[in-house]
N, C-alpha and C positions, 0 to 999 in steps of 0.2 A: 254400613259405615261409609262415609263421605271419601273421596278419591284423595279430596286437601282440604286438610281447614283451613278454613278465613277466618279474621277479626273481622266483622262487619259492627257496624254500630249497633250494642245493647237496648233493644228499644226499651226494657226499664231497669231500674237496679234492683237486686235483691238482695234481702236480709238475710246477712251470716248468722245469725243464731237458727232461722227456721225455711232460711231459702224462700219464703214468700216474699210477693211484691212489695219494692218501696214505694211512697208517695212523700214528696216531700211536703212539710207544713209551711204551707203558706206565712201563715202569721204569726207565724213567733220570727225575732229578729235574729236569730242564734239558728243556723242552717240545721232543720230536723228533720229525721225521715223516720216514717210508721209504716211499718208491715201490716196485714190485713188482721191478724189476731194479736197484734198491740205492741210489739215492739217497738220500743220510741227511741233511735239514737241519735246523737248527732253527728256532723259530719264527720269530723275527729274518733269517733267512739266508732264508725261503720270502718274507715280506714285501718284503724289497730283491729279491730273482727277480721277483717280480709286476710290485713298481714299475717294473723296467728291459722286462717284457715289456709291461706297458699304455705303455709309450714308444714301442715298437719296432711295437706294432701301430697305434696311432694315427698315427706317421708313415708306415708304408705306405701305410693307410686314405687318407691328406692328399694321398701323391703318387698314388693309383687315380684317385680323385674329380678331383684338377688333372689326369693325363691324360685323363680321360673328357671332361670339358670342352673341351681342345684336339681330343681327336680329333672332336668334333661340329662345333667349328667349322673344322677343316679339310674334313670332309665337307660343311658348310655352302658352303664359300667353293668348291668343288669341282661342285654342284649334284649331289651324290651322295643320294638317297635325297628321303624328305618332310621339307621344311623345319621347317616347323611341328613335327613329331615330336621333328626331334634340335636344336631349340631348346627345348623341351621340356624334353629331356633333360640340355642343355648349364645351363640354370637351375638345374634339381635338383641335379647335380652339384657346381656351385658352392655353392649356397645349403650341401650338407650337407658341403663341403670347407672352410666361412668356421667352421660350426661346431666342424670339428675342431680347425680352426687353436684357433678361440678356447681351446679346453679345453685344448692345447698350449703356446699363451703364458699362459696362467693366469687367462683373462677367462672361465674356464667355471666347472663344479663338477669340476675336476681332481681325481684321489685325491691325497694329499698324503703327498711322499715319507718316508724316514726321518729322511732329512737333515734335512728343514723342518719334522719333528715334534721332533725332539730341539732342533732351535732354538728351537723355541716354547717347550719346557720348562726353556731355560736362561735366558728371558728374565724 
């Protein structure tokens, strides 16, 4: 595992249904993009994919971190292993599960959906 992540630029995009590479179509005048085994969406249809897949990963992410947490303190309450270690552990977990939560209920730098960007622009 890397020391820090970067953002560096994506050298290409990929398909939320199959994670394969995008290409965009040239010739059609309506912005498309085709994954390698046929998914054809447009720009708008790959944006709401995302959106719904950064949902779907930060809630798994939310319940890992809340189990990591319980199973430390049930190995805690048990005298399983070094304390000190999986209290440790059971902090971190917490501290980076308060964080997802936040970004989840909207207290973070959440991406911001289609839905709440088109409401911005009718306001």
């Amino acid at each position: 595992m890397s020391e820090e992540y970067v953002l560096n630029k994506p050298t290409h995009l990929t398909c939320p249904e199959c994670g394969g590479a995008l290409a965009k179509i040239e010739s059609d005048p309506i912005p498309k993009f085709a994954c390698h085994i046929g998914h054809v969406l447009t720009g708008e249809a790959v944006l709401e994919a995302q959106d719904e897949l950064i949902e779907r990963s930060l809630t798994t992410a939310l319940a890992m971190l809340n189990e990591r947490g319980e199973l430390c303190r049930q190995m805690i309450d048990e005298g399983i292993s070094d304390r000190a270690r999986l209290e440790g552990i059971m902090r971190h977990a917490r501290a980076r599960a308060e964080n997802v939560r936040d970004l989840l209920n909207g207290r973070g730098s959440k991406p911001i959906s289609l839905t709440e960007e088109r409401h911005r622009r009718t306001l």
